[in-house]
Each structure stands twice: as structure tokens, then as C-alpha cells.
C-alpha positions as CSV (number, residue, x, y, z in Angstrom):
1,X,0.0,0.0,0.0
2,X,1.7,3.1,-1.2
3,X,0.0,6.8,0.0
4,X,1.9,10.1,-1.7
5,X,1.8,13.4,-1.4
6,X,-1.5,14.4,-0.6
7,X,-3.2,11.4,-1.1
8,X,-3.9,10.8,2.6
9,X,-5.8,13.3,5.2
10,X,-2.2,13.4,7.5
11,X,1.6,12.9,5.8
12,X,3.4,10.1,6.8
13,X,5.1,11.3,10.0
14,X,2.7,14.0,10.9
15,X,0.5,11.8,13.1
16,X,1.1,12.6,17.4
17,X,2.9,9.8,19.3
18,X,1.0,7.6,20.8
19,X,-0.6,7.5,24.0
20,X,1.6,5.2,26.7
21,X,-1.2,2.6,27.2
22,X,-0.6,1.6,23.4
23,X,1.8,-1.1,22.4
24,X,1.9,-1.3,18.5
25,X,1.8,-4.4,16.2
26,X,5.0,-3.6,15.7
27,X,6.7,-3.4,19.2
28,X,7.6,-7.4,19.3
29,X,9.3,-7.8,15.4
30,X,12.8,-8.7,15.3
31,X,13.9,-6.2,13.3
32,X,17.7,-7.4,13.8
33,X,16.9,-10.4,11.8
34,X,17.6,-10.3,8.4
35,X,18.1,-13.4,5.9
């Protein structure tokens, strides 16, 4: 899924942080592992 410029209500990056409470899907990849 590709978005570009202005294709999307918010740019890539431009979303807040967020909140503490919320662990992302991404939080437990191994991103160290590469083949």
C-alpha cells in the first residue's frame, strides 16, 4: 500500500505519538533479523 503526497488526510510522520497505554503491532518484530 503506497500513499503520496497528498493522497492521505495526514503525511506520513505528521501523526502525534501515541498514548503510553498503546503497544503497536510492531513493538515485538525482530527487526535485527535479516536473511
Amino acid at each position: 500500500d503506497f500513499h503520496g503526497p497528498g493522497e492521505s488526510r495526514v503525511d506520513l510522520g505528521a501523526l502525534p505519538p501515541l498514548p503510553p497505554s498503546v503497544t503497536p503491532v510492531w513493538a515485538d518484530w525482530d527487526l535485527q533479523r535479516r536473511s
